[in-house]
C-alpha positions as a Markdown table, in Angstrom:
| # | Residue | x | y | z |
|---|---|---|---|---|
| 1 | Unk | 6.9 | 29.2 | 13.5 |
| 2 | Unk | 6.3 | 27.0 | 10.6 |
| 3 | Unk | 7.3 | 27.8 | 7.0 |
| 4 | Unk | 4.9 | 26.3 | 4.1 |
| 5 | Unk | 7.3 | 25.5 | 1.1 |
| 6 | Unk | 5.3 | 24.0 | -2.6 |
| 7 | Unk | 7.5 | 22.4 | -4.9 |
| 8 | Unk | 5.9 | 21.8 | -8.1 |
| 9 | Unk | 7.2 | 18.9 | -10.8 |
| 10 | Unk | 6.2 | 17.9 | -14.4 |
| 11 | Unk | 5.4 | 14.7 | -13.9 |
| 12 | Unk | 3.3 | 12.6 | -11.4 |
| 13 | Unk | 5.7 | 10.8 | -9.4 |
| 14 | Unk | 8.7 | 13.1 | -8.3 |
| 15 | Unk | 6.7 | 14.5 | -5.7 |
| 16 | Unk | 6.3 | 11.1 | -4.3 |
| 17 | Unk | 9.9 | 10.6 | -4.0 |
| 18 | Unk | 10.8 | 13.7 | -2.7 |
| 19 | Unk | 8.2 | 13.3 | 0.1 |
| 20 | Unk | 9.9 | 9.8 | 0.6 |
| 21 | Unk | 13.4 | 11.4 | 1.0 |
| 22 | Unk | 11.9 | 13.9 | 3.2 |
| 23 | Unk | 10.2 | 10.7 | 5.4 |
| 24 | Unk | 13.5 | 9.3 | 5.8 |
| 25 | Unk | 15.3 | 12.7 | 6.9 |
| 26 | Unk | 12.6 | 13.3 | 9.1 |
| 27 | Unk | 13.4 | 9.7 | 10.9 |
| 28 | Unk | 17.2 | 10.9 | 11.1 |
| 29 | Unk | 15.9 | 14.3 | 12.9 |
| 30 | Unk | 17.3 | 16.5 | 10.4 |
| 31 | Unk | 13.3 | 18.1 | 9.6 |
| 32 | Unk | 10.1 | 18.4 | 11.4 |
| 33 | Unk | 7.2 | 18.5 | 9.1 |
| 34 | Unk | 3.6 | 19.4 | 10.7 |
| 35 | Unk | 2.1 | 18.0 | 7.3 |
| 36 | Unk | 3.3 | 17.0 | 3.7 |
| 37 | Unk | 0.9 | 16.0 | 1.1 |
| 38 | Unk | 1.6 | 15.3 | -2.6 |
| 39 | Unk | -0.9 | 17.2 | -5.4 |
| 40 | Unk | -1.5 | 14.7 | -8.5 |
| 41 | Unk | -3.5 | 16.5 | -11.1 |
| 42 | Unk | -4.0 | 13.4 | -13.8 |
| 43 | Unk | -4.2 | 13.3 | -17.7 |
| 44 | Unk | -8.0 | 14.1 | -17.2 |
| 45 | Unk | -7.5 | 17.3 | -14.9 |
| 46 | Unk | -8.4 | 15.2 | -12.0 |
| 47 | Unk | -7.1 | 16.9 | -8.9 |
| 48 | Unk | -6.0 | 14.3 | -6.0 |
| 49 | Unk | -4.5 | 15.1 | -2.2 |
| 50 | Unk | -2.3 | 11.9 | -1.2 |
| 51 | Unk | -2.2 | 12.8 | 2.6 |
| 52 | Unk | 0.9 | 11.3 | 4.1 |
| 53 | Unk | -1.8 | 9.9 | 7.0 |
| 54 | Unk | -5.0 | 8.4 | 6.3 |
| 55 | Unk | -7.3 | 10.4 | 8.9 |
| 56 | Unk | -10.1 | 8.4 | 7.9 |
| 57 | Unk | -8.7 | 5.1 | 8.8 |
| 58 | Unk | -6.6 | 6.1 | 12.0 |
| 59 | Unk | -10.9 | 7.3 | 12.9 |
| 60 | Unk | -11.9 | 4.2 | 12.1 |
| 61 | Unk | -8.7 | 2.3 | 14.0 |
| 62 | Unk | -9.5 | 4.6 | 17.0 |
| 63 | Unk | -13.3 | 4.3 | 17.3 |
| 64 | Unk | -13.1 | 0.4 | 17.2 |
| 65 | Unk | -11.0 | 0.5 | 20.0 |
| 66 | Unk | -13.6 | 2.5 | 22.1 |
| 67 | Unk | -16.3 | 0.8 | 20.4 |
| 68 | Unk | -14.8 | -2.7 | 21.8 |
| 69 | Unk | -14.5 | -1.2 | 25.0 |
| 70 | Unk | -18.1 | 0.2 | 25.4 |
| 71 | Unk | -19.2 | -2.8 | 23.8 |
| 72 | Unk | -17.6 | -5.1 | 26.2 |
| 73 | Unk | -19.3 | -2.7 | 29.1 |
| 74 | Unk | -22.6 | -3.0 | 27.4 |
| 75 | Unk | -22.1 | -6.9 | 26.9 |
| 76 | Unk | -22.4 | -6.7 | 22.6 |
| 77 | Unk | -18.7 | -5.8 | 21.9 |
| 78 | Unk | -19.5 | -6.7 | 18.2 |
| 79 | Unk | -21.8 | -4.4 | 17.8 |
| 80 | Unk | -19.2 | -1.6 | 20.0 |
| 81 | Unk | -16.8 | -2.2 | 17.8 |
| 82 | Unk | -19.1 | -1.5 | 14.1 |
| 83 | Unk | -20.6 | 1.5 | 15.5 |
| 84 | Unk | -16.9 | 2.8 | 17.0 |
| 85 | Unk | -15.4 | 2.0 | 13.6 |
| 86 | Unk | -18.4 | 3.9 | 12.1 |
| 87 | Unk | -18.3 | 6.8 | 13.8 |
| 88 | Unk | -14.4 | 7.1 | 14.0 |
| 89 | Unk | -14.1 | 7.0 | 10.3 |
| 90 | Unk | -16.9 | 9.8 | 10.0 |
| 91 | Unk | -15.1 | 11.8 | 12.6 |
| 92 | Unk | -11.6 | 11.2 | 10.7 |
| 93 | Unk | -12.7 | 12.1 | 7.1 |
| 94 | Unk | -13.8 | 15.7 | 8.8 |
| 95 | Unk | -10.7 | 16.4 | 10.6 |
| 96 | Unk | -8.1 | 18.5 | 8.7 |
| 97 | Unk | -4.8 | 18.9 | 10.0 |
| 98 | Unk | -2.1 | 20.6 | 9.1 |
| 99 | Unk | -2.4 | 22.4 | 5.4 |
| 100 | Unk | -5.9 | 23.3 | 4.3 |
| 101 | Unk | -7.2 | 21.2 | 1.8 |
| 102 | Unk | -9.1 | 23.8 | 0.1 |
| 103 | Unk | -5.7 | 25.8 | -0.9 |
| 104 | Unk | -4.2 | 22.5 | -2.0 |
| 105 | Unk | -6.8 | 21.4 | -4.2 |
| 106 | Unk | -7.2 | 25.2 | -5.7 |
| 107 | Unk | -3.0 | 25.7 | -6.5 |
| 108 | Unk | -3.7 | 21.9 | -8.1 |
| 109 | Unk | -5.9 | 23.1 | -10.0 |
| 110 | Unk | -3.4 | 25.3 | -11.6 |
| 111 | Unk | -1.3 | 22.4 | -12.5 |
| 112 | Unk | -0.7 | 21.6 | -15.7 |
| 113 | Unk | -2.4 | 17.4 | -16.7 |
| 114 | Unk | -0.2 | 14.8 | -15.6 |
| 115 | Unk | 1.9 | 17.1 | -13.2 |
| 116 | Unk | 2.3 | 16.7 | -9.4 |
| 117 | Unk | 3.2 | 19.2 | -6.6 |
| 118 | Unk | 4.6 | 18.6 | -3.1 |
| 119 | Unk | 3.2 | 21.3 | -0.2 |
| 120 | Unk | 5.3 | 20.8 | 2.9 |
| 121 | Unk | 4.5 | 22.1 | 6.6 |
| 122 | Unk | 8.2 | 22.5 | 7.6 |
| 123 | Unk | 8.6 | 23.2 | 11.9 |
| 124 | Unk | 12.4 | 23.1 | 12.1 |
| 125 | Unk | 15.3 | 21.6 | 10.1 |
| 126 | Unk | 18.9 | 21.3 | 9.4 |
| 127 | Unk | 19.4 | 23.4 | 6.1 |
| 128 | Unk | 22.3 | 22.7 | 5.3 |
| 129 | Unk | 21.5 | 18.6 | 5.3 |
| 130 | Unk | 18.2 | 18.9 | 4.0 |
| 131 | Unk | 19.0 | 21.1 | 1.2 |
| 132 | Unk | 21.8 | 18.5 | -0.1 |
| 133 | Unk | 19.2 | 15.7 | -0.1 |
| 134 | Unk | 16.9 | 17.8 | -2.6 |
| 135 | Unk | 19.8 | 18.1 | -5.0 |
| 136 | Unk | 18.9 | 16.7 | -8.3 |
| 137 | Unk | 15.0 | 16.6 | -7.1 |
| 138 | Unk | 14.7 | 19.0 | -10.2 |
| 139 | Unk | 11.0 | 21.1 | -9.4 |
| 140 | Unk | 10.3 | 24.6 | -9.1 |
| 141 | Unk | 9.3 | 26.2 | -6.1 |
| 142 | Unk | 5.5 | 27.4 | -6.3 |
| 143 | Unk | 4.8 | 29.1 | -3.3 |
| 144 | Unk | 6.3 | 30.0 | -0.3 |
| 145 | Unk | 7.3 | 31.6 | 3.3 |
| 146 | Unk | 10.3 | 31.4 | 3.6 |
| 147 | Unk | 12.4 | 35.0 | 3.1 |
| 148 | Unk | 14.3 | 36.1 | -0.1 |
| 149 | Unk | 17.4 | 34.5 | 0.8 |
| 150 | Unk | 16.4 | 31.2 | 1.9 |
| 151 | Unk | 13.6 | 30.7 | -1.1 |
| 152 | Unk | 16.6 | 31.3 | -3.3 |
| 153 | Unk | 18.8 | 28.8 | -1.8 |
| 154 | Unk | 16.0 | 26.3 | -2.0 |
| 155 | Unk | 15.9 | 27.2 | -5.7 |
| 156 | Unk | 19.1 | 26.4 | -6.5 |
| 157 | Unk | 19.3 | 23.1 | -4.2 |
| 158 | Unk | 16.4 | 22.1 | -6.2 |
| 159 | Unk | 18.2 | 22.8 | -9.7 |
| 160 | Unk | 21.4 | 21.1 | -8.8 |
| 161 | Unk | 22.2 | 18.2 | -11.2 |
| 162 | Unk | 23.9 | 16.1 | -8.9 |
| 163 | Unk | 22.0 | 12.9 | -8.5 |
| 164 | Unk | 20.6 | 11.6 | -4.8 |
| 165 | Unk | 21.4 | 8.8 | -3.2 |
């Protein structure tokens, strides 16, 4: 079962580096996340979703390929690949994976101008690791499913002063 954890921050860029510290744990196996996505909500109240993967251009990527390859079958590959590229970034700006963008963008909006959140997708990780990584993050943690005792834990990981490496 997966466990959707939302740390929010007071400025616009901690989120990013906390979803870049999670990237690199993730690459030493200590957590699998189904989907992370920082929440910017700018000076203007502008609400923005920075998906960690660009579904839109993997589309595009994918439908070139089998554009090219019905092309090349239908002797125009040029034209294969503009139409695969077409119709793969159409298909990839409608597919949602992972966390619903219509929560995310309606907790953004609760965010105060200039602020930032980070909604994780947690499968499985090594608490113990993880948590010492998020010391000195700073954040407060927004939502969540995790149980009494582990939301707390986060908490206090989160409000640690010691600095990351």
């Amino acid at each position: 079962m997966s466990n959707l954890v939302v740390i929010g921050f007071d400025d616009e860029h901690k989120a990013f580096e906390l979803r870049a510290e999670l990237a690199k744990l993730q690459k030493e196996y200590l957590i699998e996340m189904a989907d992370v996505v920082v929440v910017t909500k700018d000076e203007k109240s502008k609400v923005k979703l920075h998906q960690a993967v660009n579904l839109t251009a993997a589309g595009a990527a994918s439908g070139s390929f089998w554009g090219l390859l019905m092309g090349m079958v239908f002797l125009n590959p040029l034209l294969g690949v503009v139409a695969g590229a077409g119709v793969g970034a159409i298909g990839g700006k409608f597919t949602d994976i992972g966390i619903d963008d219509k929560f995310m963008k309606e907790l953004g909006e609760t965010f105060q101008p200039g602020s930032s959140g980070l909604f994780v997708l947690v499968r499985n990780a090594t608490p113990d690791k993880v948590l010492e990584a998020l010391k000195g993050f700073g954040g407060k943690v927004l939502k969540t499913s995790l149980t009494a005792d582990k939301e707390e834990t986060l908490r206090e990981a989160l409000s640690q002063d010691e600095l990351v490496n």
